[in-house]
Structures are given as structure tokens and as C-alpha cells.
N, C-alpha and C positions, 0 to 999 in steps of 0.2 A: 110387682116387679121389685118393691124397696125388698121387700121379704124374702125372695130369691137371690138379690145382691148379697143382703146382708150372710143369707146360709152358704151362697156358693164360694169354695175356697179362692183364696186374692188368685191362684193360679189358675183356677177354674173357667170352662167356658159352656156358655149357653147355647143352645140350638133351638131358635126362635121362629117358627113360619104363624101369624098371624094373616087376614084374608086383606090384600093391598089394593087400595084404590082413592076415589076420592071419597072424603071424610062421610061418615051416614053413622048413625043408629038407626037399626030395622030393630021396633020396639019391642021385647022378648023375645027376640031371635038371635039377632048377632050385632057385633061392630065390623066397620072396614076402619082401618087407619092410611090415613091421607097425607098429606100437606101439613097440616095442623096437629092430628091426634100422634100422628108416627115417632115424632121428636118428644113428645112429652111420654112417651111410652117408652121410649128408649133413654129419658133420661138418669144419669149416673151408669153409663153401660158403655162402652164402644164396641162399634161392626170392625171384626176384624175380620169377616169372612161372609161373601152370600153368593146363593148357590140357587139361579133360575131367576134375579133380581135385573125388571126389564123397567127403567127409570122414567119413561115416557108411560106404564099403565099406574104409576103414583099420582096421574092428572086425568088419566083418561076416560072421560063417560063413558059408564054401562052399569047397569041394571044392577040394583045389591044380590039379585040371589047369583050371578055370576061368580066365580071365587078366582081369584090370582093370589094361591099364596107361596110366593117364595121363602126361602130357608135364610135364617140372619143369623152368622155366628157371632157372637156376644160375650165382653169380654169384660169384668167390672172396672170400672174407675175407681183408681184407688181415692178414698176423701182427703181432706186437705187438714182436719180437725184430730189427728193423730190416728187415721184410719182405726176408726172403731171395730172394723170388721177383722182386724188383726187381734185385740184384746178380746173380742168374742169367742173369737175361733181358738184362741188360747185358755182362756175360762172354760172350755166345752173343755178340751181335752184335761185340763187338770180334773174336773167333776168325773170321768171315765177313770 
């Protein structure tokens, strides 16, 4: 997700559907983000949009091979350190 921040332009926006539930690793197969994983996945990003986002199956028991994945539009937070991701984006374009 840093890696996607960092490339998507400061205007840019992300279109994120990951599988929602409570927290699990099903080991070599997949994650669900929960309670706990969802915030640390989404950190340096704001939801400024979701599309099928039902707030009560973020707690709700069932089974991991079940999927809920709603769509999260995502939007970067600009950093506080001189937003790095503006000096990046402008070093790309001079190197072109």
C-alpha cells in the first residue's frame, strides 16, 4: 500500500475491494481484514468513497472461505514531512 501511495499521483484515486470480515489468515490462501488489520491497511490513505460497504459484516461471524468484498475508494493523505510524494513525482517527470 506505501508503494501505491507513493506512485499514485497526490490527485489520484484508488479503487480498493479487499475480502471484509473479522480479522483471520487462512494460511497460504488469503487474508480477511477486520477490526484490527483494515485501519493498518488503509493507513496514509482516506475512504472517500465505498460502493456495497455493509458496517455490521466488519464484526460479523462466518466462515473465511465466505467473501464480502466491498469496493473502497481511496484517496492518499498528503504527508506532513514536505510531502515526499510531490518531489518524487516531479523527479519522474524531469528524468522523462
Amino acid at each position: 500500500m506505501q508503494n501505491l501511495n507513493r506512485i499514485l499521483r497526490p490527485e489520484g484515486k484508488l479503487y480498493l475491494s479487499v475480502p471484509i470480515g473479522p480479522d483471520v489468515v487462512a494460511w497460504n490462501l488469503h487474508r480477511r481484514y477486520g477490526e484490527f488489520r483494515l485501519p493498518k491497511l488503509l493507513e496514509g490513505w482516506e475512504v472517500v468513497g465505498r460502493y456495497g460497504w455493509d458496517e455490521e459484516k466488519l464484526s460479523a461471524p462466518r466462515h473465511f472461505t465466505r467473501s464480502y468484498e466491498p469496493i473502497l475508494v481511496l484517496s492518499p493523505i498528503n504527508s506532513s514531512d514536505g510531502d515526499s510524494r510531490s518531489s518524487s513525482s516531479n523527479r519522474n517527470k524531469e528524468e522523462l
